[in-house]
C-alpha positions in Angstrom: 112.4 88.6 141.1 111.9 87.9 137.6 113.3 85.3 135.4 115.9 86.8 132.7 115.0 85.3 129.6 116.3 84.1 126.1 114.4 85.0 122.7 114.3 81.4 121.0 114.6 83.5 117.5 117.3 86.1 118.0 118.7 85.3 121.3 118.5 88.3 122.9 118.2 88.1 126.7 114.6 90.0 128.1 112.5 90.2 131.6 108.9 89.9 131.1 107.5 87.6 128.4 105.0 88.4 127.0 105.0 85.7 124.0 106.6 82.2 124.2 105.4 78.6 122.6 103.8 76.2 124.9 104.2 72.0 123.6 101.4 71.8 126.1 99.4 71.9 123.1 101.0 70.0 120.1 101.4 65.7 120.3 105.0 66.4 119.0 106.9 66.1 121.9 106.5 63.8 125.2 107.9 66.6 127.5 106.8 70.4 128.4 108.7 72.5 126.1 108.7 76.6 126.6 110.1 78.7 124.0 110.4 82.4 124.9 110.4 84.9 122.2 111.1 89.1 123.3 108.1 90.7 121.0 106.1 89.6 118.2 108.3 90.2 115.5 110.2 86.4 116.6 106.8 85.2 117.4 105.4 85.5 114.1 109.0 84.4 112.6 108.9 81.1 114.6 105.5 80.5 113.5 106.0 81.1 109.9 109.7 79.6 110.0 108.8 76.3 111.7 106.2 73.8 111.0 104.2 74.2 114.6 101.0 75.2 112.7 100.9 71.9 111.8 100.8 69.9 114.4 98.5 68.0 115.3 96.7 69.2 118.6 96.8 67.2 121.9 93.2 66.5 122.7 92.9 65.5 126.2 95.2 67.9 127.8 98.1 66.0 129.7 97.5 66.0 133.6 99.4 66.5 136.0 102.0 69.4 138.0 104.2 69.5 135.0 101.4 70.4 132.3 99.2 72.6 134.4 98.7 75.8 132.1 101.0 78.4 132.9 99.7 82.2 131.9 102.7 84.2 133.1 106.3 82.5 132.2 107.7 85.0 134.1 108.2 83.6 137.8 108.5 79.7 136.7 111.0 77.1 136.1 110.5 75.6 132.7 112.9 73.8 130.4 113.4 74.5 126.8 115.5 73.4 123.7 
């Protein structure tokens, strides 16, 4: 079955992701953050509301089960903020 989600911008509760942030990629955080947003409308809102853009990117890529890339949020556990 697949996961209900939460939009991370207006909260509203979705199947099917489509569009989510992935800290796999930014040296901000220490842990695998997922935020799940339901279209592109709170996509682009996160984007332009936060500061993610500038971030510095993590260059290697962390190893290991936990930061594996994921391409389909849809039938995974993940933990987010």
């Amino acid at each position: 079955m697949t996961k209900l989600h939460t939009c991370y911008v207006c909260n509203k509760q979705f199947f099917n992701a489509t569009y989510w942030y992935d800290s796999l990629y930014d040296t901000k955080y220490d842990k695998r953050i997922i935020r799940p947003f339901c279209g592109p409308f709170c996509a682009n809102k996160f984007r332009d509301m936060s500061d993610v853009n500038d971030y510095p990117q993590r260059k290697p890529l962390p190893r290991g089960e936990e930061w594996k890339i994921i391409q389909d949020i849809n039938n995974v556990e993940y933990e987010t903020d």
